[in-house]
N, C-alpha and C positions, 0 to 999 in steps of 0.2 A: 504494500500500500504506500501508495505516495504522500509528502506531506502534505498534499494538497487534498488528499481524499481522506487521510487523517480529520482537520478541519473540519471536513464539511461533514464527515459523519458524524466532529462531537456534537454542528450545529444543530442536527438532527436528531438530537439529543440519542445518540446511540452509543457503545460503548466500544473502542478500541483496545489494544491491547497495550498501547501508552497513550497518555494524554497529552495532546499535541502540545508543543511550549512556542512562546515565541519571545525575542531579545532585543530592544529598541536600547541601541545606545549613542552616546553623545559623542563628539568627536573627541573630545578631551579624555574621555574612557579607551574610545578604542586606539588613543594611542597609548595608554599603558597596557590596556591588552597586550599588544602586537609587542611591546619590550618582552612580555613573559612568554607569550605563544605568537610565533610569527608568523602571520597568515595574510592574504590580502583582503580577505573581508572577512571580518567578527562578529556580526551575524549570523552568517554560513558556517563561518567554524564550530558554533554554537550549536548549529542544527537549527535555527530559528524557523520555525514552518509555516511564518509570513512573511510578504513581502509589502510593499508601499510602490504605486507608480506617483509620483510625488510630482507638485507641480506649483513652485513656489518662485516668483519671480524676485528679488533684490537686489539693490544697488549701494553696495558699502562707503560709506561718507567718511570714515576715521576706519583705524581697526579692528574698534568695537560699538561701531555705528552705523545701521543698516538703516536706508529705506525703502519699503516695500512698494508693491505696484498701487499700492489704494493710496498712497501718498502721508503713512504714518512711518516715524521715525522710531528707531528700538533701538535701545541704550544697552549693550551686554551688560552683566553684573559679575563677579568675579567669582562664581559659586561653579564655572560646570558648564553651565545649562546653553543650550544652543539659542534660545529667543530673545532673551532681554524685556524690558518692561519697553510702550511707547512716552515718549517726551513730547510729544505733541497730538494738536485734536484737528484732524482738518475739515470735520463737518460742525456747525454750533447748530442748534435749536430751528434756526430761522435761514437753515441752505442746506435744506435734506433736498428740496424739488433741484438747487444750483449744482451740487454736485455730481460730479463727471465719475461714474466708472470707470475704471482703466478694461480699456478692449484687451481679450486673451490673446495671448502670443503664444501663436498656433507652433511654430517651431520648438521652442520651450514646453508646451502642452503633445509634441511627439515624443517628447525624449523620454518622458515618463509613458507614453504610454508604449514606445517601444520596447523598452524594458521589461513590462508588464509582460507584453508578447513573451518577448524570448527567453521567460522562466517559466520553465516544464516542470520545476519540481513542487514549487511554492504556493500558496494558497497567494493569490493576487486580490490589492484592495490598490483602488484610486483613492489617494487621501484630499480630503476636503476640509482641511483647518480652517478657523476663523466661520463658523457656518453661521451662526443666527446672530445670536447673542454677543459670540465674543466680535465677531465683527463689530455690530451694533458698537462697543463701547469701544474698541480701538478706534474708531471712528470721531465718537464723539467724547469719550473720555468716559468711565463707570462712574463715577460723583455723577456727573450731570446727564449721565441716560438713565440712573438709575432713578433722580429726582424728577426728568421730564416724564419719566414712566406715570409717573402718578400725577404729574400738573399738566403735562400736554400730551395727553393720550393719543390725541388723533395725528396730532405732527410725528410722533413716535412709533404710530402704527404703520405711518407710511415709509419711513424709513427701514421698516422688516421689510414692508411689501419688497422696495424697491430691491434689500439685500437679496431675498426670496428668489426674485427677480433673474437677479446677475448668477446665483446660483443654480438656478434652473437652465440655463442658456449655458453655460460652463455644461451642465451634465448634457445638454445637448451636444455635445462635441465629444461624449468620450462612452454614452453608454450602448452605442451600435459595436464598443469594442468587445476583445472576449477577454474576460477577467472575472472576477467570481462574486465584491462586493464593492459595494461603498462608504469608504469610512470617514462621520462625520465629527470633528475634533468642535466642542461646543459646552465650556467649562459653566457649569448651573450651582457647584454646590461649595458650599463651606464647613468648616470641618463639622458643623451642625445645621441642617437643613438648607433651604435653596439659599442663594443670594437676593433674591427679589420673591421669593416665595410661591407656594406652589399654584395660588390666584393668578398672580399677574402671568409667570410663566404660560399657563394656561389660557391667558389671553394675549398676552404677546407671540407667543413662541410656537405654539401648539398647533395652532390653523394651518402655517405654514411648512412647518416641520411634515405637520402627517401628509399634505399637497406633495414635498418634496419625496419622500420616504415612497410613497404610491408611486410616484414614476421608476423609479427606481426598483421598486419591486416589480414592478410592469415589463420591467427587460429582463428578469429573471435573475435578477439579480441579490444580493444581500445586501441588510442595513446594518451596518457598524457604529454604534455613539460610544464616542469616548466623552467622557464627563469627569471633575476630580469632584470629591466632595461629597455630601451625605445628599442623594436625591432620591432614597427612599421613598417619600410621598410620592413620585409620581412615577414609581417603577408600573403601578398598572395602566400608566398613561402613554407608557412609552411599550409597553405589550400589545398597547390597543391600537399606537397608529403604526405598528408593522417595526420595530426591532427587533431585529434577530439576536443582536450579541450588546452588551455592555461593559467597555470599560472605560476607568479602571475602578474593580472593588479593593476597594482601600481596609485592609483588614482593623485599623485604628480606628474606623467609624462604622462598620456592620461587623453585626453578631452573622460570620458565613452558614455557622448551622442553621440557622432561622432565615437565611435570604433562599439557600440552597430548596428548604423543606417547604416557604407559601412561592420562592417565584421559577424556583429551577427546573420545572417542569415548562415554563413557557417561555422563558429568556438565558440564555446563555451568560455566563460569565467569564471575564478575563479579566485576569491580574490575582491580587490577594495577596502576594511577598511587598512588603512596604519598599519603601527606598525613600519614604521620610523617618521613622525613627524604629527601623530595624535594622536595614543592609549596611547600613554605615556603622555602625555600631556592636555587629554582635560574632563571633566566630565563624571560621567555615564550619565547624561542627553541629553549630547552632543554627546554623542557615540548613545545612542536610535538613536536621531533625525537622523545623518548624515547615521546612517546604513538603518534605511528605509528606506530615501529616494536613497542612493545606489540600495536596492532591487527594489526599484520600475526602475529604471532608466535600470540596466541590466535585472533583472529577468521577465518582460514582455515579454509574447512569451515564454518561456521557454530559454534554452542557458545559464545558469547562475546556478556555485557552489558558495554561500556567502561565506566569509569566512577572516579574517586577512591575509596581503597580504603576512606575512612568519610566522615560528615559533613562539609562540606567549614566549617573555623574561619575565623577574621576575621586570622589570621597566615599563610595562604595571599594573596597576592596576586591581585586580581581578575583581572589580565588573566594569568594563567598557568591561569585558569579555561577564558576565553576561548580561549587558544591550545589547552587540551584541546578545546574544543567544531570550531575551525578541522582539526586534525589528524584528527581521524575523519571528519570531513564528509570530506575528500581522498582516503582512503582505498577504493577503489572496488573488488568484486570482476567 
């Protein structure tokens, strides 16, 4: 079985004889990898049994200053992490109708999906970061989308529309292709419930999401939400407009026995090894133990991509890496 049919049987919630893993890491990681294990890609070396045809366009202003194609600036921070925070807002309140989408750059939008094409082994996803919400507030900044949410509903509504919009016309260009899902990167939670809560989300976010999610399923496709954060309230909101898979489950904010037993029969999960206040911190030995018994807890029945719950940083320990990848290989249904 391939890793690609691995995946798709866990999606199907059926049982394989390992649970598929998969290894998102940072560039600052994979070059201490490659000092202890030399390899050209660190992912693969992993066995990671997904892929990304990724499609992110940037233009570096300093050498830790990027600006993107919507015209928001990202400041790196010194922790790792490949995104950075933005330093500027370039929509206000009153030029959601004046602002200019940037047209996709189809050349750029082949490379990623050439890629996609010419992996035969890998479970392929188009990633679509920045989808609703977080666009929304890179946009206009979270303070102030978050306060127009509740005082100019209707300027604010239009502003999804239009993201909605630009989102839809992007998936028009990429889901005549052959690849397996679509993964929608769109951050809702805080380490306790949603950031705008599960009202507003469901009136801001919800109409459009389930519009986009339907096309998408309509090519025969899959839905992938990546979300950080405790969005429990509306795990039956996001079963109802067509999710297949959820990540990341952040083991510091769900009880997995009680997510696995009311929602693991209908939604899939990925992730559950922290890399906020475990991977960094705690032995290889300690990383074995706590990941297989993770597997065994989610990956029974099928339903379950292993995996660190985000990009894996350069303050993660290499071989605590490792001992995640040794710990699911053991685990055998």
């Amino acid at each position: 079985m391939t890793y690609r049919e691995n995946v798709i049987e866990a999606i199907k919630h059926k049982e394989t004889e390992h649970t598929p893993w998969a290894f998102e890491i940072t560039s600052d990681f994979a070059r201490l990898y490659k000092e202890k294990y030399p390899c050209a890609d660190v992912e693969q070396d992993l066995g990671s049994h997904i892929m990304f045809g990724k499609y992110k366009k940037i233009k570096w202003l300093t050498p830790t200053l990027y600006e993107d194609a919507f015209g928001v600036r990202w400041q790196l921070g010194n922790d790792g992490g490949d995104i950075g925070i933005p330093v500027n807002a370039p929509v206000g309140i009153d030029g959601i109708e004046d602002y200019a989408f940037p047209p996709v750059d189809t050349a750029l939008l082949r490379e990623g999906l050439d890629a996609m094409r010419e992996d035969t082994e890998r479970f392929r996803m188009f990633r679509m970061t920045y989808f609703l919400y977080e666009r929304a507030w890179a946009l206009m900044g979270m303070e102030e989308l978050l306060v127009n949410m509740a005082l100019e509903e209707k300027k604010v509504m239009r502003l999804f529309e239009r993201i909605a919009e630009y989102q839809m016309g992007l998936l028009d260009e990429v889901l005549g292709e052959e690849f397996e899902g679509v993964y929608f990167g769109d951050d809702y939670g805080r380490q306790k419930g949603l950031i705008m809560g599960p009202e507003m989300w469901r009136k801001f976010i919800k109409p459009f999401a389930a519009e986009i999610f339907r096309k998408v399923k309509e090519k025969g496709k899959y839905v992938l939400l990546h979300s950080c954060g405790d969005i429990e309230d509306i795990f039956p909101d996001l079963i109802e407009i067509g999710v297949d898979v959820y990540n990341t489950v952040q083991p510091e904010i769900y009880d997995l026995r009680k997510i696995k037993r009311e929602y693991g029969k209908n939604i899939v999960f990925w992730g559950a090894v922290s890399t906020q206040q475990f991977l960094p911190y705690k032995t290889a030995e300690e990383v074995y133990e706590k990941s297989v018994e993770t597997v065994k807890i989610l990956g029974e029945g099928g339903g379950y991509l292993f995996s660190p719950t985000h990009a894996v940083t350069p303050d993660i320990p290499v071989e605590n890496i490792r001992a995640m990848l040794e710990a699911v290989k053991s685990v055998t249904w």
